[in-house]
C-alpha positions in Angstrom: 0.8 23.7 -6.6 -2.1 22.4 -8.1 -0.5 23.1 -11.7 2.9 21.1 -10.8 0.8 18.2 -9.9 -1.3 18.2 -13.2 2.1 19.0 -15.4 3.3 16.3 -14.0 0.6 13.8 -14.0 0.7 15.0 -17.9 4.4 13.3 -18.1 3.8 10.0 -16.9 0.3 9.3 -17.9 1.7 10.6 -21.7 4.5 8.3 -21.1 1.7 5.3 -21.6 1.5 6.7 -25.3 4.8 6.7 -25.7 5.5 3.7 -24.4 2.8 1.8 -24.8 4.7 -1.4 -25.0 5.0 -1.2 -21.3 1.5 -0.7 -20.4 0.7 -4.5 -19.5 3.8 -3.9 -16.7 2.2 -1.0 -15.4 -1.8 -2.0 -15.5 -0.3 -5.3 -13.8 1.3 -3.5 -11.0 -1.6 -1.0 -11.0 -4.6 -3.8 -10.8 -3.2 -7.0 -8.9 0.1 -6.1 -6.7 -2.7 -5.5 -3.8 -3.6 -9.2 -4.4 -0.4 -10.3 -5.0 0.8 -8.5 -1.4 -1.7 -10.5 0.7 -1.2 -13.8 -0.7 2.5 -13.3 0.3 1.8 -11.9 3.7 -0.3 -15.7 3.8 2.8 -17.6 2.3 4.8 -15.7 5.2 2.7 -16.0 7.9 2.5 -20.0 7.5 5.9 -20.2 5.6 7.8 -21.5 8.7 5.6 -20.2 11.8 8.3 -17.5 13.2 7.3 -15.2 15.4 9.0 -12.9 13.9 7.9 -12.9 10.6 4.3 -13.3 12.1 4.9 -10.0 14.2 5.9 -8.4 10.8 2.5 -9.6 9.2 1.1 -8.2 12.2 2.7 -5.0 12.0 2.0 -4.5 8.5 -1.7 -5.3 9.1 -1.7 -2.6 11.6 0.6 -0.5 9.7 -2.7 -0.7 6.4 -5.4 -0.1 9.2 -4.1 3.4 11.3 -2.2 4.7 7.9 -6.1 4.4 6.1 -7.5 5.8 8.7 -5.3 8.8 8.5 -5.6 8.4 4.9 -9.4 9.1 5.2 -9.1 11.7 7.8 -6.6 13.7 5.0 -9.6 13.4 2.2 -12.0 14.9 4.8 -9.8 17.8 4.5 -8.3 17.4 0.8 -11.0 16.2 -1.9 -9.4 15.7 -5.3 -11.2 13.8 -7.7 -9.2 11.4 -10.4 -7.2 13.3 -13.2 -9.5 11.3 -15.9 -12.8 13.0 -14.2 -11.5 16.5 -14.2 -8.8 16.6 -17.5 -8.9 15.9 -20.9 -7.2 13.8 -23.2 -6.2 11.3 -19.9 -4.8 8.3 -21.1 -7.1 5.7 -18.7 -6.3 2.2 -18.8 -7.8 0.8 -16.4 -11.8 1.3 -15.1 -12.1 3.6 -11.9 -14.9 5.4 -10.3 -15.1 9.0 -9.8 -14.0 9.4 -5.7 -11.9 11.3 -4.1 -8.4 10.2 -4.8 -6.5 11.9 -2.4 -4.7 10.3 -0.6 -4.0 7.1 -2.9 -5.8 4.0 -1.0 -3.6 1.6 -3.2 -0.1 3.6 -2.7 -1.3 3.2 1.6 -1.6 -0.5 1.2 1.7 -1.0 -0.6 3.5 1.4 1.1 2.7 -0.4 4.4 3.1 -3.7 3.7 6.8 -2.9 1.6 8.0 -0.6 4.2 7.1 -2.7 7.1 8.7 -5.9 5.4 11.7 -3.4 4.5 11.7 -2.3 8.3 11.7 -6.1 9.1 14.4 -7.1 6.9 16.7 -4.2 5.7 18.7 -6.4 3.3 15.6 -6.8 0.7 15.5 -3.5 -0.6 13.1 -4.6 -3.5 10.2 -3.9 -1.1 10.9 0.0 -1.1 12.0 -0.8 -5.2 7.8 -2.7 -5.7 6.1 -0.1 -3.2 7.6 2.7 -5.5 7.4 1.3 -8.7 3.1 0.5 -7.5 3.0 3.9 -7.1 4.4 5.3 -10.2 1.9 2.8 -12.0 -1.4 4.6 -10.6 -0.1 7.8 -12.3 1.1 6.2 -15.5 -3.0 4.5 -15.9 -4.7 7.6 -15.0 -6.4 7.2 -11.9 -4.3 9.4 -9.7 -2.4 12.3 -9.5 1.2 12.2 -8.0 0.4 14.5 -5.3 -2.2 11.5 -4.2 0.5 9.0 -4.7 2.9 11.0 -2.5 0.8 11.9 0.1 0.2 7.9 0.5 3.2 7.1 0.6 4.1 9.3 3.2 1.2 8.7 5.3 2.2 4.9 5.4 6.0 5.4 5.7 5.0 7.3 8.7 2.3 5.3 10.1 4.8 2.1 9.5 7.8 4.0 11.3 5.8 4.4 14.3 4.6 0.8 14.4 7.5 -0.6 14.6 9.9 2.3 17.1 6.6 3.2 19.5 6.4 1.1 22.5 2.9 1.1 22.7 2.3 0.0 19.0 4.8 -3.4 19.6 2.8 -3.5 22.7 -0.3 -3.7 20.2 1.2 -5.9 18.0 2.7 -8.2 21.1 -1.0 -8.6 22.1 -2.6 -9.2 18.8 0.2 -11.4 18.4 -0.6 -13.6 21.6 -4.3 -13.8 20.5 -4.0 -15.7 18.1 -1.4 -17.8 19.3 -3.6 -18.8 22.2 -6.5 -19.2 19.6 -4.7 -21.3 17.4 -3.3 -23.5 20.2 -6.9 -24.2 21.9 -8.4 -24.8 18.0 -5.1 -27.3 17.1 -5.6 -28.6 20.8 -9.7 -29.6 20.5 -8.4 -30.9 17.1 -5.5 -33.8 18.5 -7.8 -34.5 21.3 
Protein backbone atom coordinates (compact mmCIF):
# COMPACT_ATOMS: atom_id res chain seq x y z
CA UNK A 1 0.00 0.00 0.00
CA UNK A 2 2.45 2.26 1.18
CA UNK A 3 4.36 1.83 -2.31
CA UNK A 4 1.10 2.73 -4.51
CA UNK A 5 0.78 5.81 -2.55
CA UNK A 6 4.41 7.00 -3.01
CA UNK A 7 4.29 5.79 -6.96
CA UNK A 8 1.74 7.72 -7.29
CA UNK A 9 2.53 10.80 -5.36
CA UNK A 10 5.75 10.40 -7.80
CA UNK A 11 3.22 11.07 -10.88
CA UNK A 12 1.61 14.13 -9.97
CA UNK A 13 4.30 15.88 -7.96
CA UNK A 14 6.62 15.06 -11.39
CA UNK A 15 3.75 16.40 -13.32
CA UNK A 16 4.91 20.06 -11.67
CA UNK A 17 8.20 19.46 -13.79
CA UNK A 18 6.55 18.70 -16.57
CA UNK A 19 4.24 21.16 -16.57
CA UNK A 20 5.53 23.73 -14.86
CA UNK A 21 3.61 26.29 -16.67
CA UNK A 22 0.74 25.31 -14.51
CA UNK A 23 2.25 25.58 -11.27
CA UNK A 24 0.86 29.18 -10.38
CA UNK A 25 -2.81 27.27 -10.92
CA UNK A 26 -1.98 24.72 -8.60
CA UNK A 27 0.13 26.67 -5.70
CA UNK A 28 -3.02 29.06 -6.00
CA UNK A 29 -5.47 26.40 -5.30
CA UNK A 30 -2.98 24.79 -2.83
CA UNK A 31 -2.15 28.19 -0.69
CA UNK A 32 -5.44 30.51 -0.80
CA UNK A 33 -8.73 28.38 -1.82
CA UNK A 34 -9.03 27.97 2.21
CA UNK A 35 -9.27 31.79 2.25
CA UNK A 36 -11.04 32.21 -0.69
CA UNK A 37 -13.85 29.48 0.82
CA UNK A 38 -14.57 31.57 3.98
CA UNK A 39 -14.84 34.85 2.48
CA UNK A 40 -17.62 33.28 0.32
CA UNK A 41 -19.27 31.49 3.06
CA UNK A 42 -19.29 35.58 4.51
CA UNK A 43 -20.59 36.85 0.99
CA UNK A 44 -23.35 34.04 1.47
CA UNK A 45 -24.24 34.31 4.77
CA UNK A 46 -25.03 38.27 4.36
CA UNK A 47 -25.65 37.90 0.57
CA UNK A 48 -29.48 38.07 1.01
CA UNK A 49 -30.14 36.77 4.78
CA UNK A 50 -31.90 33.33 3.78
CA UNK A 51 -32.26 30.98 6.18
CA UNK A 52 -31.44 28.61 4.04
CA UNK A 53 -28.34 29.53 2.75
CA UNK A 54 -27.45 30.58 6.47
CA UNK A 55 -28.35 26.89 7.61
CA UNK A 56 -25.89 25.70 4.74
CA UNK A 57 -23.03 28.04 6.25
CA UNK A 58 -23.99 26.50 9.37
CA UNK A 59 -23.84 23.08 8.32
CA UNK A 60 -20.67 23.49 6.58
CA UNK A 61 -19.16 25.04 9.79
CA UNK A 62 -20.20 22.05 11.56
CA UNK A 63 -19.51 19.87 8.77
CA UNK A 64 -15.09 21.48 9.15
CA UNK A 65 -15.42 21.11 13.01
CA UNK A 66 -16.69 17.04 13.69
CA UNK A 67 -14.86 15.99 10.10
CA UNK A 68 -11.31 17.61 11.90
CA UNK A 69 -11.97 16.13 14.80
CA UNK A 70 -12.23 12.72 13.18
CA UNK A 71 -9.48 13.87 11.13
CA UNK A 72 -7.25 14.16 14.25
CA UNK A 73 -8.53 11.11 15.86
CA UNK A 74 -7.29 9.10 12.30
CA UNK A 75 -3.57 10.73 12.82
CA UNK A 76 -3.59 9.43 16.39
CA UNK A 77 -3.80 6.14 14.74
CA UNK A 78 -2.05 6.84 11.20
CA UNK A 79 1.17 9.22 11.40
CA UNK A 80 2.64 9.91 8.00
CA UNK A 81 4.91 12.58 7.67
CA UNK A 82 4.94 14.86 4.25
CA UNK A 83 6.45 13.16 1.07
CA UNK A 84 9.15 16.08 0.98
CA UNK A 85 10.42 15.06 4.69
CA UNK A 86 10.65 11.40 3.97
CA UNK A 87 11.63 11.20 -0.24
CA UNK A 88 13.95 12.59 -2.31
CA UNK A 89 14.04 14.53 -5.35
CA UNK A 90 10.15 15.98 -4.14
CA UNK A 91 9.36 18.79 -6.18
CA UNK A 92 8.07 21.30 -3.12
CA UNK A 93 6.64 24.45 -4.10
CA UNK A 94 5.25 25.72 -1.48
CA UNK A 95 6.81 26.04 2.43
CA UNK A 96 5.29 23.30 4.90
CA UNK A 97 6.44 21.99 8.20
CA UNK A 98 7.21 18.58 8.93
CA UNK A 99 3.67 17.11 10.76
CA UNK A 100 1.81 14.49 10.40
CA UNK A 101 -0.03 14.78 7.13
CA UNK A 102 -2.45 12.21 7.31
CA UNK A 103 -5.38 12.94 7.02
CA UNK A 104 -5.08 16.25 4.80
CA UNK A 105 -6.35 19.29 7.07
CA UNK A 106 -6.80 21.40 3.79
CA UNK A 107 -8.62 18.50 1.67
CA UNK A 108 -11.17 18.32 5.32
CA UNK A 109 -11.92 22.03 4.94
CA UNK A 110 -12.65 22.02 1.30
CA UNK A 111 -14.22 18.96 1.12
CA UNK A 112 -16.79 20.24 3.79
CA UNK A 113 -17.53 23.32 2.78
CA UNK A 114 -17.89 22.08 -1.34
CA UNK A 115 -19.79 19.07 -0.42
CA UNK A 116 -22.15 20.77 1.96
CA UNK A 117 -22.78 23.70 -0.59
CA UNK A 118 -23.16 20.69 -3.28
CA UNK A 119 -25.57 18.96 -0.80
CA UNK A 120 -27.37 22.40 -0.56
CA UNK A 121 -27.64 23.08 -4.13
CA UNK A 122 -27.24 19.97 -6.44
CA UNK A 123 -27.29 22.01 -9.64
CA UNK A 124 -23.66 23.69 -9.02
CA UNK A 125 -21.61 20.83 -9.49
CA UNK A 126 -18.39 23.06 -9.54
CA UNK A 127 -18.18 22.66 -5.80
CA UNK A 128 -17.39 18.82 -6.00
CA UNK A 129 -15.33 20.02 -9.54
CA UNK A 130 -12.99 23.03 -6.77
CA UNK A 131 -12.99 20.52 -3.70
CA UNK A 132 -11.37 17.86 -6.06
CA UNK A 133 -9.30 19.95 -8.09
CA UNK A 134 -7.85 21.53 -4.09
CA UNK A 135 -7.09 18.28 -3.51
CA UNK A 136 -5.14 17.12 -6.49
CA UNK A 137 -3.08 20.50 -5.90
CA UNK A 138 -1.65 19.36 -2.35
CA UNK A 139 -0.11 16.40 -4.19
CA UNK A 140 1.02 18.19 -7.24
CA UNK A 141 3.20 20.95 -4.57
CA UNK A 142 4.56 18.20 -2.45
CA UNK A 143 3.03 18.48 0.81
CA UNK A 144 0.91 15.42 0.82
CA UNK A 145 0.51 12.12 -0.34
CA UNK A 146 -2.74 11.04 -2.07
CA UNK A 147 -3.62 8.51 0.40
CA UNK A 148 -3.78 11.82 2.90
CA UNK A 149 -5.83 13.60 0.33
CA UNK A 150 -8.26 10.63 0.04
CA UNK A 151 -8.65 9.87 3.41
CA UNK A 152 -9.80 13.77 3.76
CA UNK A 153 -11.91 13.73 1.55
CA UNK A 154 -13.70 10.90 2.64
CA UNK A 155 -13.81 11.81 6.16
CA UNK A 156 -15.57 15.10 5.11
CA UNK A 157 -17.96 13.64 2.49
CA UNK A 158 -18.98 11.50 5.34
CA UNK A 159 -19.05 13.80 8.15
CA UNK A 160 -21.07 16.33 5.62
CA UNK A 161 -23.56 13.44 4.55
CA UNK A 162 -24.47 12.97 8.11
CA UNK A 163 -24.93 16.69 8.78
CA UNK A 164 -27.25 17.26 6.60
CA UNK A 165 -29.64 13.36 6.59
CA UNK A 166 -29.19 12.87 10.70
CA UNK A 167 -31.92 14.40 12.64
CA UNK A 168 -30.07 15.19 15.46
CA UNK A 169 -27.23 17.13 13.47
CA UNK A 170 -30.22 19.59 11.64
CA UNK A 171 -31.41 19.65 15.20
CA UNK A 172 -27.74 21.03 15.89
CA UNK A 173 -27.73 23.20 13.19
CA UNK A 174 -31.57 24.46 13.84
CA UNK A 175 -30.30 25.51 17.26
CA UNK A 176 -27.08 27.14 16.41
CA UNK A 177 -29.12 28.62 13.75
CA UNK A 178 -31.71 30.29 16.27
CA UNK A 179 -28.77 31.59 18.40
CA UNK A 180 -27.72 33.76 16.44
CA UNK A 181 -30.82 34.92 15.12
CA UNK A 182 -31.91 35.83 18.56
CA UNK A 183 -28.51 37.48 19.05
CA UNK A 184 -28.49 39.40 16.12
CA UNK A 185 -32.19 40.62 16.68
CA UNK A 186 -31.44 41.83 20.51
CA UNK A 187 -27.88 43.55 19.10
CA UNK A 188 -29.94 45.26 15.77
CA UNK A 189 -32.75 45.95 18.42
CA UNK A 190 -30.46 47.99 21.28
CA UNK A 191 -29.03 49.49 18.04
CA UNK A 192 -32.74 51.26 16.46
CA UNK A 193 -33.68 51.97 20.03
Amino acid sequence: MRGLNEDLFRWVNELSIDHGYLNPIFIGLAEYTVLLTALVCLFVWFQNRSRYNRAMVVSAGLTFVLAELLGKIAGVFYFNQQPFAEMSRVNLLIQKEVNNSFPSDHTIFIFSICVIFWLFHKRHMYWLIIACAVGFSRIWVGVHYPFDVLAGAAIACLTAVAVVYLPICQKSVDALLSCYEWVEQKLVGKRTK
